[in-house]
PDB file with one MODEL, atoms N, CA, C and O in Angstrom:
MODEL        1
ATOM      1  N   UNK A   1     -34.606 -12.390   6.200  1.00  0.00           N
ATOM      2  CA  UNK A   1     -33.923 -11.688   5.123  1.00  0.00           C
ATOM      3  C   UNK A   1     -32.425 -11.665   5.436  1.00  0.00           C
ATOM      4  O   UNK A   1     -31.932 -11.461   6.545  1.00  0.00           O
ATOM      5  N   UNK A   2     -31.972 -11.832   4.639  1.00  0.00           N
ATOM      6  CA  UNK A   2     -29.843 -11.977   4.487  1.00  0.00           C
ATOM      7  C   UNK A   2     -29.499 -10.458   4.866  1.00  0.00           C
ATOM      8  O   UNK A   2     -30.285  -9.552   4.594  1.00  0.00           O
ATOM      9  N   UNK A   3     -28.677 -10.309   5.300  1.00  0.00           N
ATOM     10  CA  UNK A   3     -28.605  -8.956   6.183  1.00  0.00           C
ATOM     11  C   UNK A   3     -26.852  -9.165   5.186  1.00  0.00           C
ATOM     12  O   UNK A   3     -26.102 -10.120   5.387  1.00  0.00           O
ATOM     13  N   UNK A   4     -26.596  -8.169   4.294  1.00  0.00           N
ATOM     14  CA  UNK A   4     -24.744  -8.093   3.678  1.00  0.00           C
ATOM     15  C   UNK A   4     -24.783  -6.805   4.614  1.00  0.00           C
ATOM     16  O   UNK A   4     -25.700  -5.997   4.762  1.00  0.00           O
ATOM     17  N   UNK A   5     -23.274  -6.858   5.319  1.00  0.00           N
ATOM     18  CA  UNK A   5     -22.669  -5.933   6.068  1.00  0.00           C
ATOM     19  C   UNK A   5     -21.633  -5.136   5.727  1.00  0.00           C
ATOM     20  O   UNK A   5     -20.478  -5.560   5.710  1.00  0.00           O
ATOM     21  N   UNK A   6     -22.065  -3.489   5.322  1.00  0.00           N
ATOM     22  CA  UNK A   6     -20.820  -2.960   4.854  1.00  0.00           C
ATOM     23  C   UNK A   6     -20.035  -2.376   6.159  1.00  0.00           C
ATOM     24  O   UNK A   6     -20.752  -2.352   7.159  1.00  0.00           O
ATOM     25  N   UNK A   7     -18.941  -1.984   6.314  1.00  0.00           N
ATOM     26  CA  UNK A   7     -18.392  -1.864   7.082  1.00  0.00           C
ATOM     27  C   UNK A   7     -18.011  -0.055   6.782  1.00  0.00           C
ATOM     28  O   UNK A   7     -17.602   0.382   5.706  1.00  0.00           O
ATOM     29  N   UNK A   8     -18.251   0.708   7.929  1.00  0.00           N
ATOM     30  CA  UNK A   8     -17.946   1.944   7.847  1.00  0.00           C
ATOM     31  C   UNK A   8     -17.115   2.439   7.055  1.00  0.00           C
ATOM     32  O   UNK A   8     -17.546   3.356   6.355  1.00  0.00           O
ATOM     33  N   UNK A   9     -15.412   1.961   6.847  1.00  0.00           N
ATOM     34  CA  UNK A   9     -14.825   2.874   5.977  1.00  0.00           C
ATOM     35  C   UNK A   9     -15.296   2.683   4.641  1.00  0.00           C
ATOM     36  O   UNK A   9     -15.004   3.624   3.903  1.00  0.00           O
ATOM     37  N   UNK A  10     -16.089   1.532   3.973  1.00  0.00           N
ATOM     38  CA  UNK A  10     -16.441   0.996   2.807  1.00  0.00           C
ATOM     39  C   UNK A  10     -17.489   1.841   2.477  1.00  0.00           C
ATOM     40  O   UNK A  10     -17.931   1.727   1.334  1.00  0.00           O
ATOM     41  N   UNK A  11     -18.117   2.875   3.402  1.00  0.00           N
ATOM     42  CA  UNK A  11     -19.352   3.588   3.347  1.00  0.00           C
ATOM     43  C   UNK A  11     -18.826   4.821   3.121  1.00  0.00           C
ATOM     44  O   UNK A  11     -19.299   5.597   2.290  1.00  0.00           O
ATOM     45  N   UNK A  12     -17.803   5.075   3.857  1.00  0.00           N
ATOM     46  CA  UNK A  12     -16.952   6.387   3.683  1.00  0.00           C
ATOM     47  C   UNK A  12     -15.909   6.353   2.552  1.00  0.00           C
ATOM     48  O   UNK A  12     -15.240   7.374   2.709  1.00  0.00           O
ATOM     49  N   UNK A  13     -15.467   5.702   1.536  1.00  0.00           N
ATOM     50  CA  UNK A  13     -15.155   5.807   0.524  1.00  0.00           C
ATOM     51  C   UNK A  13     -16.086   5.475  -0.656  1.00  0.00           C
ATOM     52  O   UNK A  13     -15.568   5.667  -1.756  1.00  0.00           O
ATOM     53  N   UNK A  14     -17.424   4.989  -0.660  1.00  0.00           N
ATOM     54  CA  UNK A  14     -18.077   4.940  -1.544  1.00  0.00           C
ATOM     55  C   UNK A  14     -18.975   6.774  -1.296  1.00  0.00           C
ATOM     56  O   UNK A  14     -19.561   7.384  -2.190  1.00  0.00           O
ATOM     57  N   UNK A  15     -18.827   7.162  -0.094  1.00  0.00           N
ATOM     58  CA  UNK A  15     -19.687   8.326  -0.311  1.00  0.00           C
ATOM     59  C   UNK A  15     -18.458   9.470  -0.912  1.00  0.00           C
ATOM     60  O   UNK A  15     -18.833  10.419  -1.601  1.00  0.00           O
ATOM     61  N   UNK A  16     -17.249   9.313  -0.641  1.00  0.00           N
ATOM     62  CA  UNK A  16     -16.148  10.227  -0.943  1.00  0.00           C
ATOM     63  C   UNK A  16     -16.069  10.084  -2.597  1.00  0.00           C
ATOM     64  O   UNK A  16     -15.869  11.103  -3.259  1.00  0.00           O
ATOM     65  N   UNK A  17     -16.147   9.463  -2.911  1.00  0.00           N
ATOM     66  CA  UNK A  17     -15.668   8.924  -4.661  1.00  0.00           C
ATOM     67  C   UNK A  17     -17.030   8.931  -5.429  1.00  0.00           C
ATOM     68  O   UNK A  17     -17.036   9.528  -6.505  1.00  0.00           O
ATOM     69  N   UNK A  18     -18.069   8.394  -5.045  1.00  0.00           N
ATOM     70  CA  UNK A  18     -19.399   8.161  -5.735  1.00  0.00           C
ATOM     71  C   UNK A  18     -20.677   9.252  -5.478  1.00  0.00           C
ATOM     72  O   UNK A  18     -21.592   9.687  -6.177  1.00  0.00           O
ATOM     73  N   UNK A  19     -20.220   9.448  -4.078  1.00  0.00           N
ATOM     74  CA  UNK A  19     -21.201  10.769  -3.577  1.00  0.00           C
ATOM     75  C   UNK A  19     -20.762  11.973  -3.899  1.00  0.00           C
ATOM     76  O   UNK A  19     -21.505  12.594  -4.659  1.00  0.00           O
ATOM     77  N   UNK A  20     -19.536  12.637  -3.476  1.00  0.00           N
ATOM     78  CA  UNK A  20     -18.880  13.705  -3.849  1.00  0.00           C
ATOM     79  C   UNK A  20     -18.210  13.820  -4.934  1.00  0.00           C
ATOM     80  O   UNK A  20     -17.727  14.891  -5.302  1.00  0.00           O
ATOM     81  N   UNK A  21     -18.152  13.197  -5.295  1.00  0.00           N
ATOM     82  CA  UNK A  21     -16.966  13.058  -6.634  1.00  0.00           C
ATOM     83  C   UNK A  21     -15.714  13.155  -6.712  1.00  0.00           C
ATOM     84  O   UNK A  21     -15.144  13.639  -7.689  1.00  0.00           O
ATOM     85  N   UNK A  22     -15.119  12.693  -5.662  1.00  0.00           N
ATOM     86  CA  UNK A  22     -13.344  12.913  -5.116  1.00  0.00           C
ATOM     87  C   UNK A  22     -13.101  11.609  -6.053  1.00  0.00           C
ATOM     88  O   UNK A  22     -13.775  10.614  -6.323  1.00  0.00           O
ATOM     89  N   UNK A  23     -11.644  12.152  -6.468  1.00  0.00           N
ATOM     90  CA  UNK A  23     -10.817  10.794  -6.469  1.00  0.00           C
ATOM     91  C   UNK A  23     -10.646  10.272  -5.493  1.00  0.00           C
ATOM     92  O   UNK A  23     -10.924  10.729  -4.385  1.00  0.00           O
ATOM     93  N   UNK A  24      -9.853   8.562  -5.882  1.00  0.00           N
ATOM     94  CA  UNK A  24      -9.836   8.337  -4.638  1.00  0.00           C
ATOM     95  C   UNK A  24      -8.256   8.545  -3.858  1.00  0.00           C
ATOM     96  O   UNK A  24      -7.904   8.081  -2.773  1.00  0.00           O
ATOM     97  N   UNK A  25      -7.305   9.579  -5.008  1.00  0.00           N
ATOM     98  CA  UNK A  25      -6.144  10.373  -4.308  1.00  0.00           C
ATOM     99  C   UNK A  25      -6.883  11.084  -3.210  1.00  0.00           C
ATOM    100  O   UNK A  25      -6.724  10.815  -2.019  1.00  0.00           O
ATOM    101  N   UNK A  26      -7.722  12.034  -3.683  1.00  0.00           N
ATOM    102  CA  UNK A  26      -8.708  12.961  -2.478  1.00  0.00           C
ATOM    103  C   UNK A  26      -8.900  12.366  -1.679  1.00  0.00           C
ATOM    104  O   UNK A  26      -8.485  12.706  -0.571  1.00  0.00           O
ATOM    105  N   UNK A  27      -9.723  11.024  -1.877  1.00  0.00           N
ATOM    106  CA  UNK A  27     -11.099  10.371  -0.807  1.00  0.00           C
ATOM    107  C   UNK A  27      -9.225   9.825   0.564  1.00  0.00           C
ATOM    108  O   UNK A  27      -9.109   9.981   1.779  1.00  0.00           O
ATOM    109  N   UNK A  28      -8.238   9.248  -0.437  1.00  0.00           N
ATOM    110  CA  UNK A  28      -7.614   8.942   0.520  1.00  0.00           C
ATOM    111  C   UNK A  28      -6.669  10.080   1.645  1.00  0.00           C
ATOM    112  O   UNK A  28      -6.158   9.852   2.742  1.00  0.00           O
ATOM    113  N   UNK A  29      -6.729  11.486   0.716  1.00  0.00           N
ATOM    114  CA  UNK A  29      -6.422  12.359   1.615  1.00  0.00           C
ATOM    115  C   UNK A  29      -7.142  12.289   2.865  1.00  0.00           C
ATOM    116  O   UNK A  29      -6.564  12.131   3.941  1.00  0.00           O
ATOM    117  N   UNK A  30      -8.740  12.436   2.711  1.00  0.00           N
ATOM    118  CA  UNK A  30      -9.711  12.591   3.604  1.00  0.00           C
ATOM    119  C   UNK A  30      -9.498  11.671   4.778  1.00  0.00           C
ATOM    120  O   UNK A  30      -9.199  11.897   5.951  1.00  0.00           O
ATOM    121  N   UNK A  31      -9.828  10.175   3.871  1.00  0.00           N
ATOM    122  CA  UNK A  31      -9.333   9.159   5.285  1.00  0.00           C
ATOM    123  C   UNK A  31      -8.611   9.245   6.105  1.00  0.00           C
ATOM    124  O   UNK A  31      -8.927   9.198   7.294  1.00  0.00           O
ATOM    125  N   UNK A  32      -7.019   9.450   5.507  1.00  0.00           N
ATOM    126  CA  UNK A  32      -5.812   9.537   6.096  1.00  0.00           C
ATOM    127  C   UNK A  32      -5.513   7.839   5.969  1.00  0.00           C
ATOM    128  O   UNK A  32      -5.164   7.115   6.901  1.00  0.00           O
ATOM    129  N   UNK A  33      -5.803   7.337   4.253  1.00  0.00           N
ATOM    130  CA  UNK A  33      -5.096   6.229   3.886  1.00  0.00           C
ATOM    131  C   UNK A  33      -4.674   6.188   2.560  1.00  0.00           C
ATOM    132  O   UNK A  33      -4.894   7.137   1.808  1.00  0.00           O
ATOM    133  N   UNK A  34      -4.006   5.037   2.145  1.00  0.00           N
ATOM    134  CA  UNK A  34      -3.173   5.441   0.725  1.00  0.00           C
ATOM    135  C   UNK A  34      -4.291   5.176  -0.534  1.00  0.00           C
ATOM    136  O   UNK A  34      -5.205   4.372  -0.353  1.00  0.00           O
ATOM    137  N   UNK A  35      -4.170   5.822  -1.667  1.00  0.00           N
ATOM    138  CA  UNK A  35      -5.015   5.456  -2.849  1.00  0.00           C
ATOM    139  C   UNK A  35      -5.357   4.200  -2.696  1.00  0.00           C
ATOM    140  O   UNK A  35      -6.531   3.960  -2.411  1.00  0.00           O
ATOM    141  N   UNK A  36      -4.434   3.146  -2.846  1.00  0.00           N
ATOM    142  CA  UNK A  36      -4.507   1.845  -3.224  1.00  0.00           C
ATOM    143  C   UNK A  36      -5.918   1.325  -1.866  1.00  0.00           C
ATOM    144  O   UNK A  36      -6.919   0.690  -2.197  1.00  0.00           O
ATOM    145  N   UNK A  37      -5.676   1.719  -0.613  1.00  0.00           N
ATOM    146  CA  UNK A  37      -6.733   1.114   0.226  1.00  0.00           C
ATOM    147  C   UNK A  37      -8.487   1.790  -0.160  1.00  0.00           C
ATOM    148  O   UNK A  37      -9.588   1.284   0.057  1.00  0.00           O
ATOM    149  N   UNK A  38      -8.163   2.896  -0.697  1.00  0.00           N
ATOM    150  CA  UNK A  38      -9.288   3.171  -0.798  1.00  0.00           C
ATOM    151  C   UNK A  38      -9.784   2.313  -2.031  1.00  0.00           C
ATOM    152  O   UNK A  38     -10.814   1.660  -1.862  1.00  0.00           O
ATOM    153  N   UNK A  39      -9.447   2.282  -2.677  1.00  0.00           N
ATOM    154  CA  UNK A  39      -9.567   1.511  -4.490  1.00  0.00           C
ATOM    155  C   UNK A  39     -10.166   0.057  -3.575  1.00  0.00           C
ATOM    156  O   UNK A  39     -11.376  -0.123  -3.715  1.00  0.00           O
ATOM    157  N   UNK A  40      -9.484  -0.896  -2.734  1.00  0.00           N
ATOM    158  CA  UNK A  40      -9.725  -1.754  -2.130  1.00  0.00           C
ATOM    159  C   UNK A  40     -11.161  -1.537  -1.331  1.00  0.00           C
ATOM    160  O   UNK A  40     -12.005  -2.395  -1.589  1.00  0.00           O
ATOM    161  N   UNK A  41     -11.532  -0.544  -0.432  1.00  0.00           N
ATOM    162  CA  UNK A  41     -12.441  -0.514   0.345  1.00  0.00           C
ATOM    163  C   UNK A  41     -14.110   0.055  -1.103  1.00  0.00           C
ATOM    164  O   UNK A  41     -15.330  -0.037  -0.964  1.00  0.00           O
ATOM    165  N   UNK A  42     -13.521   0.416  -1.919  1.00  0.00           N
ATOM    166  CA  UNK A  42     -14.358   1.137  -2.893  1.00  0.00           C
ATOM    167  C   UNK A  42     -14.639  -0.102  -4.081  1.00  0.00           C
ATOM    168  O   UNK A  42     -15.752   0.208  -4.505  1.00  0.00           O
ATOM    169  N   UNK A  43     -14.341  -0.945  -4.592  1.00  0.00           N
ATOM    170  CA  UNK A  43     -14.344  -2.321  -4.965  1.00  0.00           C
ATOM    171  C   UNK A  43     -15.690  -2.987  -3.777  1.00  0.00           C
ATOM    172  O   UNK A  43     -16.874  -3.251  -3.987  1.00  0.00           O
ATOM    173  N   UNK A  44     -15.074  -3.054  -2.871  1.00  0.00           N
ATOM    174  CA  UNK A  44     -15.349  -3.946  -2.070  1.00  0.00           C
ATOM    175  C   UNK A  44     -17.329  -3.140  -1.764  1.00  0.00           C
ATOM    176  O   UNK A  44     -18.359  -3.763  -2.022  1.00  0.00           O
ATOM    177  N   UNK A  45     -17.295  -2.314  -1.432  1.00  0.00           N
ATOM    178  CA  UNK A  45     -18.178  -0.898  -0.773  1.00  0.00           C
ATOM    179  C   UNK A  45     -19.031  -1.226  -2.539  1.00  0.00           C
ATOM    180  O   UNK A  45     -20.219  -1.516  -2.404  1.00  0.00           O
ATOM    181  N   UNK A  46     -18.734  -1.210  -3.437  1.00  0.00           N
ATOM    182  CA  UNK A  46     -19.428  -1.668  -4.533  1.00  0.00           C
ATOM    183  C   UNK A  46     -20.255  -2.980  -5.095  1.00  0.00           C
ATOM    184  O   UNK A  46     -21.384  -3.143  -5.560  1.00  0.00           O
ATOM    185  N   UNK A  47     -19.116  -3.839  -4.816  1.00  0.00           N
ATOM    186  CA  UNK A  47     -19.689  -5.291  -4.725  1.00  0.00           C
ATOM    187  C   UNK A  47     -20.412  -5.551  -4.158  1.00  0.00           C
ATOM    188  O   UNK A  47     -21.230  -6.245  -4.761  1.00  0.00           O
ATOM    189  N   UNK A  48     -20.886  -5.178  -2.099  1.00  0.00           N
ATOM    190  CA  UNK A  48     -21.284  -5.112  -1.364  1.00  0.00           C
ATOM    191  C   UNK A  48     -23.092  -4.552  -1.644  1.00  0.00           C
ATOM    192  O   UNK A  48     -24.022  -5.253  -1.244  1.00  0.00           O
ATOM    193  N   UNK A  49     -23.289  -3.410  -2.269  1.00  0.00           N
ATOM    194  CA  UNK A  49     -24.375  -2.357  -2.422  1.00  0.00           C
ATOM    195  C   UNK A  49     -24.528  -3.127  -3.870  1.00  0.00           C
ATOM    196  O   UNK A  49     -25.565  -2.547  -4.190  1.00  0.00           O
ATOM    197  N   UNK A  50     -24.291  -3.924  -4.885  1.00  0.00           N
ATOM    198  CA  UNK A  50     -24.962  -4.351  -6.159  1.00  0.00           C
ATOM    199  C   UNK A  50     -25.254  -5.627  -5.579  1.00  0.00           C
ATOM    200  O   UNK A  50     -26.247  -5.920  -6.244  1.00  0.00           O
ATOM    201  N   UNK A  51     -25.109  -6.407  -4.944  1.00  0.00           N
ATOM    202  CA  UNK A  51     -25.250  -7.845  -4.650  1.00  0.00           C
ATOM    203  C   UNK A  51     -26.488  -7.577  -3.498  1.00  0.00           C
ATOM    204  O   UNK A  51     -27.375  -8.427  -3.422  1.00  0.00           O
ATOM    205  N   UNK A  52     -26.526  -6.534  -2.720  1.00  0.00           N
ATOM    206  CA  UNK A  52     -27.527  -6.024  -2.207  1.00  0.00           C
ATOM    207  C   UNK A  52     -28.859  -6.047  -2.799  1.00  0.00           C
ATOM    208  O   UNK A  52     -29.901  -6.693  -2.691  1.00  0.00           O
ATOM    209  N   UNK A  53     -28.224  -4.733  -3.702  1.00  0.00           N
ATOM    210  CA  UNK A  53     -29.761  -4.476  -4.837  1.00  0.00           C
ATOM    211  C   UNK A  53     -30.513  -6.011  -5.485  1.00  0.00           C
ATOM    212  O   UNK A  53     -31.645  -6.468  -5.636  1.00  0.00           O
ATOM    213  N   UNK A  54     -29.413  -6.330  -5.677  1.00  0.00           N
ATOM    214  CA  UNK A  54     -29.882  -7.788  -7.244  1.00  0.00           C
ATOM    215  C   UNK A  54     -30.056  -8.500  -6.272  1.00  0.00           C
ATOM    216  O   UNK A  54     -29.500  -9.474  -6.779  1.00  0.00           O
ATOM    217  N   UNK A  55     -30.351  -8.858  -5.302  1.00  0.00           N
ATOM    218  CA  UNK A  55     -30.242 -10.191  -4.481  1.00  0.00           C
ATOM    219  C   UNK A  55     -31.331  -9.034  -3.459  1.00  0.00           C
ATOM    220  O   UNK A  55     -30.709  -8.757  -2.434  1.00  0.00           O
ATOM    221  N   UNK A  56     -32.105  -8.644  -3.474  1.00  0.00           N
ATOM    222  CA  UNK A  56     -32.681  -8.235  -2.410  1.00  0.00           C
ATOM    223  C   UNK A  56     -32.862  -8.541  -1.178  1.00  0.00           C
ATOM    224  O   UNK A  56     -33.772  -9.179  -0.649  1.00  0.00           O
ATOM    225  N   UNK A  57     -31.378  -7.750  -0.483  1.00  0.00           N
ATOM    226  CA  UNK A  57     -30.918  -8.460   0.385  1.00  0.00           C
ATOM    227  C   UNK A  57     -30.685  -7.115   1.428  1.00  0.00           C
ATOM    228  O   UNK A  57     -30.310  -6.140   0.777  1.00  0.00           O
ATOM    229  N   UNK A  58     -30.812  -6.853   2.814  1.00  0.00           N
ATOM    230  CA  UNK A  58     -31.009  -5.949   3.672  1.00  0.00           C
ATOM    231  C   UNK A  58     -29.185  -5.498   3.857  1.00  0.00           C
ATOM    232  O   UNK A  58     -28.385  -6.314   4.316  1.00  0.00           O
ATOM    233  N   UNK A  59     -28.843  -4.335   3.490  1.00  0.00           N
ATOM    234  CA  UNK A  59     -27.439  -3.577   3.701  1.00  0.00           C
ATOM    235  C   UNK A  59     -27.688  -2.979   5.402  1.00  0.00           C
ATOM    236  O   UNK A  59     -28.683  -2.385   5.817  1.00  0.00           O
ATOM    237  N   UNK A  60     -26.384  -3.378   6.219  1.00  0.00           N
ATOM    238  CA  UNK A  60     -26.158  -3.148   7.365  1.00  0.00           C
ATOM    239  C   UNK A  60     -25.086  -2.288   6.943  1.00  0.00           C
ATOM    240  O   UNK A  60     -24.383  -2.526   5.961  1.00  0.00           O
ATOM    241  N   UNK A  61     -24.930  -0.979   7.922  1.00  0.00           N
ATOM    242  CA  UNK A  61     -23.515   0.399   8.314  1.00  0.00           C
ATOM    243  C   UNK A  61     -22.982  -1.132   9.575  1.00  0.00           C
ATOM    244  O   UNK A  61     -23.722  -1.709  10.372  1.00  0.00           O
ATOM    245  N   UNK A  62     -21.786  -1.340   9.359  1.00  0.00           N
ATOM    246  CA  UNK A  62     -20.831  -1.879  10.781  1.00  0.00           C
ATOM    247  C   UNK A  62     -20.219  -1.190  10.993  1.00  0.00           C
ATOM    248  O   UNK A  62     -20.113  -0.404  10.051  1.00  0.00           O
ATOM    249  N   UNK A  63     -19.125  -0.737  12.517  1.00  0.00           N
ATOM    250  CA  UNK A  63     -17.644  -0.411  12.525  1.00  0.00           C
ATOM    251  C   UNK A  63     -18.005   0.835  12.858  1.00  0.00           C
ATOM    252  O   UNK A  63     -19.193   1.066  13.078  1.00  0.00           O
ATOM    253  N   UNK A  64     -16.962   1.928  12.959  1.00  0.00           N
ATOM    254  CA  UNK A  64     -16.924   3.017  14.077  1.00  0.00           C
ATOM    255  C   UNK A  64     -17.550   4.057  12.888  1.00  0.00           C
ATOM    256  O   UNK A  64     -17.385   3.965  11.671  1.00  0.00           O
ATOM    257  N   UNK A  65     -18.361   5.128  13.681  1.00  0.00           N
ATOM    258  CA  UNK A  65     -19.572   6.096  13.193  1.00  0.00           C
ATOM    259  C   UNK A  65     -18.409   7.042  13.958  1.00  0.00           C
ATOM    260  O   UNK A  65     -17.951   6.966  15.098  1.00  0.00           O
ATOM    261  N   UNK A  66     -18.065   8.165  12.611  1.00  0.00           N
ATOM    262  CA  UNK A  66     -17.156   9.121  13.080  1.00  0.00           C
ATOM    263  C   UNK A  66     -18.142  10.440  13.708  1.00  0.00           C
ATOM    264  O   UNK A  66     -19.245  10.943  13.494  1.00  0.00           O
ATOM    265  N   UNK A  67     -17.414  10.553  14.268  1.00  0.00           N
ATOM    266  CA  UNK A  67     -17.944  12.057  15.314  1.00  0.00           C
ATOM    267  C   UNK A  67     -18.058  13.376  15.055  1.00  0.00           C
ATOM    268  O   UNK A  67     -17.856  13.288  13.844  1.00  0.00           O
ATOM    269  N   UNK A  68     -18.193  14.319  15.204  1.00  0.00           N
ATOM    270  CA  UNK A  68     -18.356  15.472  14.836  1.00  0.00           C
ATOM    271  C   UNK A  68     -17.242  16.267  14.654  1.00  0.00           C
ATOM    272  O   UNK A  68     -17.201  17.327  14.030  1.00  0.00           O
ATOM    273  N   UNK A  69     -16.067  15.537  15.404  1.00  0.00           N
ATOM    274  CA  UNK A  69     -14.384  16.311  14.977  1.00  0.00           C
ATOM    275  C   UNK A  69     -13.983  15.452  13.352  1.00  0.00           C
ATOM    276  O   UNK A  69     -13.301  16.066  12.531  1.00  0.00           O
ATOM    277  N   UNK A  70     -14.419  14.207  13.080  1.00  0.00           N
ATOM    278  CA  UNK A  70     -14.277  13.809  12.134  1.00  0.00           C
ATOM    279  C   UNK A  70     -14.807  14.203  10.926  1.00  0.00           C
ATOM    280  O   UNK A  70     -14.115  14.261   9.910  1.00  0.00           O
ATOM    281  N   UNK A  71     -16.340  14.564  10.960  1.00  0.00           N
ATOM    282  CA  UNK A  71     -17.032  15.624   9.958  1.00  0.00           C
ATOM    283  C   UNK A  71     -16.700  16.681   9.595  1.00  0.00           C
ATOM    284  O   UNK A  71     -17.166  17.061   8.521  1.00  0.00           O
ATOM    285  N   UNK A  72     -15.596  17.742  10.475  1.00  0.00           N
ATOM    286  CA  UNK A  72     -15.172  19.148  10.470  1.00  0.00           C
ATOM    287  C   UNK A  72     -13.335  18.360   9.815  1.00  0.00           C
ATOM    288  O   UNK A  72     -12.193  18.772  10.014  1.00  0.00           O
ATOM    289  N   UNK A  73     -13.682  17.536   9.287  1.00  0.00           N
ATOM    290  CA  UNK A  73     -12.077  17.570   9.015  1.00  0.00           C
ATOM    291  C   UNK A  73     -11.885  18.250   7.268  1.00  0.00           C
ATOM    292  O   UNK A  73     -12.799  18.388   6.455  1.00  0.00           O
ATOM    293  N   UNK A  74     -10.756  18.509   7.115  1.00  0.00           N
ATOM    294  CA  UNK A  74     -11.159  19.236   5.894  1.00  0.00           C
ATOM    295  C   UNK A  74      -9.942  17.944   5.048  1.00  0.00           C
ATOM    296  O   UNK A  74      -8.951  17.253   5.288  1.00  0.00           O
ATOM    297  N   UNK A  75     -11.326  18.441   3.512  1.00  0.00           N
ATOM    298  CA  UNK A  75     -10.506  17.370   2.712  1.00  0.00           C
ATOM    299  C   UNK A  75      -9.473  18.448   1.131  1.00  0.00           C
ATOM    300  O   UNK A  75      -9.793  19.412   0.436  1.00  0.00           O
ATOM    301  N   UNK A  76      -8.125  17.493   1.224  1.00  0.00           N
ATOM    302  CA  UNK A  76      -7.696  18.411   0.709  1.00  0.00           C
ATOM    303  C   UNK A  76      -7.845  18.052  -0.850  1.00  0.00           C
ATOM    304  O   UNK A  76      -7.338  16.989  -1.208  1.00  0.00           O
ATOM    305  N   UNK A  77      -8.613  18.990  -1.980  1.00  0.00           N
ATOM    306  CA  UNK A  77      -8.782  19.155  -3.067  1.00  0.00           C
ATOM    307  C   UNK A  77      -6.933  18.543  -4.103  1.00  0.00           C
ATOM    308  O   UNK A  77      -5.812  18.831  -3.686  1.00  0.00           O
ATOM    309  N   UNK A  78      -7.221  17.713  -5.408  1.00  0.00           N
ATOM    310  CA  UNK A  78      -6.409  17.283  -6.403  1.00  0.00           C
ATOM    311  C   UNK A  78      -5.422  18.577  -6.569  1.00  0.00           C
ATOM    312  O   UNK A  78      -4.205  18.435  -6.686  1.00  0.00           O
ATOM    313  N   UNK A  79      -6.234  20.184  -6.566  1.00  0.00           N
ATOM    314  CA  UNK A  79      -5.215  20.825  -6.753  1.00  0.00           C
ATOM    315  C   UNK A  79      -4.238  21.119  -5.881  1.00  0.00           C
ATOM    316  O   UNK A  79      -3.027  21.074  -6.099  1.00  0.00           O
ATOM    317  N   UNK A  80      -4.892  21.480  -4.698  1.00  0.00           N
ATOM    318  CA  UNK A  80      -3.640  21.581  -3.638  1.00  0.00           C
ATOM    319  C   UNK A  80      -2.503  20.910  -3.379  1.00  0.00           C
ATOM    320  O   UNK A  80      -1.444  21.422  -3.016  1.00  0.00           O
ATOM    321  N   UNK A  81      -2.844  19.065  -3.677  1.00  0.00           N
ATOM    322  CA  UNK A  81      -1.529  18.135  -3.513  1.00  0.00           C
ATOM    323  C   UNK A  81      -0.872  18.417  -4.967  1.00  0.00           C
ATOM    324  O   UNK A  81       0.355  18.323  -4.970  1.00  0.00           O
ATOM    325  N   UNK A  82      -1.330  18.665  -5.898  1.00  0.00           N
ATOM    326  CA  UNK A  82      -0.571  19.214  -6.945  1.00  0.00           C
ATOM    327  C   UNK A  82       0.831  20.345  -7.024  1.00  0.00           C
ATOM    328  O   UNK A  82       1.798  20.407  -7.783  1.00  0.00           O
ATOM    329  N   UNK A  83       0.239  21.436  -5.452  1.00  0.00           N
ATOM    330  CA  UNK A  83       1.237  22.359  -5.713  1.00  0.00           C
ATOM    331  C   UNK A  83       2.434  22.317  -4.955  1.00  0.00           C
ATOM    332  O   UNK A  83       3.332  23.130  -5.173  1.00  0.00           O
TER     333      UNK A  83
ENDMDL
END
């Protein structure tokens, strides 16, 4: 079976934007990268998981598994960068 490999941050902006419902102004607060990369990793984190499904094809997590200081990070909400 074809093994497509998403790569960790592609997992962490599809769960920030698609799971939670952040923009991806938010999702890129969270990261600590600019809109535009997340839009890139979230494209990509999409293409990746439909070519999966339709092609029944085995999805691999690659790349660094954040830690438990990374889980406690706080993400800052559309309104706050607003004020």
């Amino acid at each position: 079976m074809e093994i497509i490999q998403l790569a960790h941050d592609e997992l962490e902006a599809l769960h920030l934007c698609d799971g939670e419902g952040k923009t991806q102004e938010e999702a890129g607060v969270c990261m600590g990268v600019s809109r535009g990369t997340v839009q890139r990793l979230l494209a990509s984190a999409r293409s990746k998981v439909a070519q999966a499904l339709v092609g029944q094809k085995a999805l691999a997590i690659s790349g660094n598994v954040t830690g438990k200081a990374d889980e406690d990070r706080l993400c800052v909400r559309k309104e706050s960068l607003d004020e």
